[in-house]
N, C-alpha and C positions, 0 to 999 in steps of 0.2 A: 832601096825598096820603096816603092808607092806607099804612101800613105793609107789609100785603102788594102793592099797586101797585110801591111803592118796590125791597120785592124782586124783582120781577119784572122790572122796568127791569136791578137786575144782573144777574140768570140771565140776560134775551136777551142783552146788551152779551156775557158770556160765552160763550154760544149761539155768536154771531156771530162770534168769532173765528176768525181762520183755525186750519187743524188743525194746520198746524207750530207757531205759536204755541203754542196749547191744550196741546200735549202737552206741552212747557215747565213748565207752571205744575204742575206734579203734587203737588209739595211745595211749594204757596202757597195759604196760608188768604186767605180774602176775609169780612171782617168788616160789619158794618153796625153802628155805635152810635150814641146819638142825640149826642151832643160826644166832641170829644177833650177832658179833664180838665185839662190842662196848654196848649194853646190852642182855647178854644170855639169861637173863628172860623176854625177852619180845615176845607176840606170833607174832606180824605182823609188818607193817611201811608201810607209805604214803610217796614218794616221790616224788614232781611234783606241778601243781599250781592248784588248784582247780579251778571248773568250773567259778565259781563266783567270782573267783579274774581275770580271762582271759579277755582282752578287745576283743572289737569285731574287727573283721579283723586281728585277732592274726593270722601269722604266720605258714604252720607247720611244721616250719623249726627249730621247737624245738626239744628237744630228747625226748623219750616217757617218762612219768609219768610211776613209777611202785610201784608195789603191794608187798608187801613178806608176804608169811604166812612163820614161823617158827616151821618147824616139830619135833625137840627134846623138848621144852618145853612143846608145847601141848601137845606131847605122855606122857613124863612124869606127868602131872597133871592131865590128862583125860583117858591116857592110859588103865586103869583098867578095863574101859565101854567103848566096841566099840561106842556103842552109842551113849555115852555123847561126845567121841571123836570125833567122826562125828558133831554133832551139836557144838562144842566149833569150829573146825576148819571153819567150815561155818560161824556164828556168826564173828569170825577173817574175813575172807574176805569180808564179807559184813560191817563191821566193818571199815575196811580199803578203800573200795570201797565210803564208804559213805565221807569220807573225799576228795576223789575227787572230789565227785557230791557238796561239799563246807558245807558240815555237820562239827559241832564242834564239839568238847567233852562235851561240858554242852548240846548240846543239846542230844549228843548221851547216853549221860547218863538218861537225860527225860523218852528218848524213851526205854530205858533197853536196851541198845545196848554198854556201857562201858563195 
């Protein structure tokens, strides 16, 4: 998949959000690189304090929370089906998003989202 293809799969997944969401993210960067350096197989990463660990009257004099989808592993594992490659890299960022909003892993696995 082209690299602008790829970006574009994030902008709509973004697009699509709902507006209470979206407004949320204001201070969250969403990255795209082709590996993460320290594990190449992995497709995404949360970095930042989720919503639900934040006190109230925090600050935003924090640095942004950010997102990374990773575009060589996806392409190689999904690559094959634009389609399925579109919907795994979506599933990633919403994946990653959802740990912002202060979603776990047990739970995101519940929901079919691990």
């Amino acid at each position: 998949m082209p690299a602008d293809v790829f970006d574009q799969v994030i902008d709509r997944t973004l697009a699509e959000l709902p507006a209470r969401f979206a407004a949320l993210l204001e201070n969250v960067e969403v990255i795209v690189e082709e590996a993460d350096p320290d594990e190449p197989d992995i497709y995404g990463l949360y970095e930042g304090i989720p919503l639900t660990e934040r006190y109230e009257g925090a600050t935003d004099l924090q640095p942004p929370d950010r997102v990374w989808v990773f575009r060589r592993p996806l392409t190689e594992d999904f690559g094959h089906d634009p389609a399925l490659l579109a919907k795994e890299i979506r599933v990633t960022l919403l994946h990653e998003l959802a740990h912002f909003f202060g979603i776990d892993e047990q739970r995101l696995d519940e929901l079919g989202w691990a």
